[in-house]
C-alpha positions as CSV (number, residue, x, y, z in Angstrom):
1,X,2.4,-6.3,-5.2
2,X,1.4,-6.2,-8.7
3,X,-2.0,-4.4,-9.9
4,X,-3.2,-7.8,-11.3
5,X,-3.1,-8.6,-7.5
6,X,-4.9,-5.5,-6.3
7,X,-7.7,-5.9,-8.4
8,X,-8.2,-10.0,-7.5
9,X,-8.9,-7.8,-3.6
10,X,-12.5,-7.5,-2.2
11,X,-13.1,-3.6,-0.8
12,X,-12.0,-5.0,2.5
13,X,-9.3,-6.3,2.3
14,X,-7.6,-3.6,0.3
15,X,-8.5,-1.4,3.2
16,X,-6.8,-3.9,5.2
17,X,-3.6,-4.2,3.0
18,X,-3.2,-0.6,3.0
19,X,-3.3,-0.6,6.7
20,X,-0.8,-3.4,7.1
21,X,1.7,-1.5,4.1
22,X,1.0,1.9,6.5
23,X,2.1,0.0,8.9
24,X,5.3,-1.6,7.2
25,X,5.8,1.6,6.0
26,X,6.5,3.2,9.5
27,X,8.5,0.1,10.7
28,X,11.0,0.7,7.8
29,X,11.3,4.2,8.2
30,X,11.8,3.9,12.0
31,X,14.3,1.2,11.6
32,X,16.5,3.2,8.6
33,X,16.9,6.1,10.7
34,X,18.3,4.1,13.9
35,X,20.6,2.3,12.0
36,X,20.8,1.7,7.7
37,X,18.4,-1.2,6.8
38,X,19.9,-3.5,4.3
39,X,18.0,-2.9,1.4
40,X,16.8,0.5,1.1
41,X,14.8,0.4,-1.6
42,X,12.0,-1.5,0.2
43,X,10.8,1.6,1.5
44,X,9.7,2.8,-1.7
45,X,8.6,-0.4,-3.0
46,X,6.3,-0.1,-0.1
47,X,5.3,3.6,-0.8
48,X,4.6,2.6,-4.3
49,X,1.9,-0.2,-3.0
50,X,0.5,2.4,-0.4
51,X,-0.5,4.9,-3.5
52,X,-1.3,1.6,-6.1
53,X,-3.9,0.5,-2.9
54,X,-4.9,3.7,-2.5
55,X,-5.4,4.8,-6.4
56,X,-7.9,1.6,-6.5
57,X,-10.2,2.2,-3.4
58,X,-10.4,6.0,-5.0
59,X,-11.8,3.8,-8.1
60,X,-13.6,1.9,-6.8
61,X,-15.7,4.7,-4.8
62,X,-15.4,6.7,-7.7
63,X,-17.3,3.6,-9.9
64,X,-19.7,3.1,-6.5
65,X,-20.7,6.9,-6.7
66,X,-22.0,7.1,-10.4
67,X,-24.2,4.5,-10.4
C-alpha cells in the first residue's frame, strides 16, 4: 500500500485497514511457522503497512488535538 493511498483513507477506514492488515499479519505468521509460506517477504511488507497505517491515524489525532 503506498502512502499516496493512505492518505486518499477517511479516519475509518484506516482504522479498518489496520484491523484487516492485524489480521493478515497473524494469518501469515501462523501459516510460516506450520509450514514455510512461499514468499516470505509478505510478512514484512505487511508489517511495513501496519506501522505506515498507524504512523497516519497518530497524525491525524495529532493535527485533531491542536486545533
Amino acid at each position: 500500500m503506498k502512502n499516496s493511498e493512505i492518505l486518499e483513507l477517511s479516519t475509518e477506514e484506516l482504522a479498518a485497514r489496520l484491523s484487516e492488515e492485524k489480521t493478515t499479519l497473524t494469518k501469515l505468521k501462523f501459516a510460516h511457522a506450520v509450514s514455510a509460506i512461499e514468499n516470505p517477504t509478505r510478512i514484512t511488507k505487511v508489517r511495513k503497512d501496519i506501522a505506515r497505517l498507524n504512523t497516519e491515524i497518530t497524525k491525524r489525532k495529532a493535527a485533531s488535538a491542536s486545533n
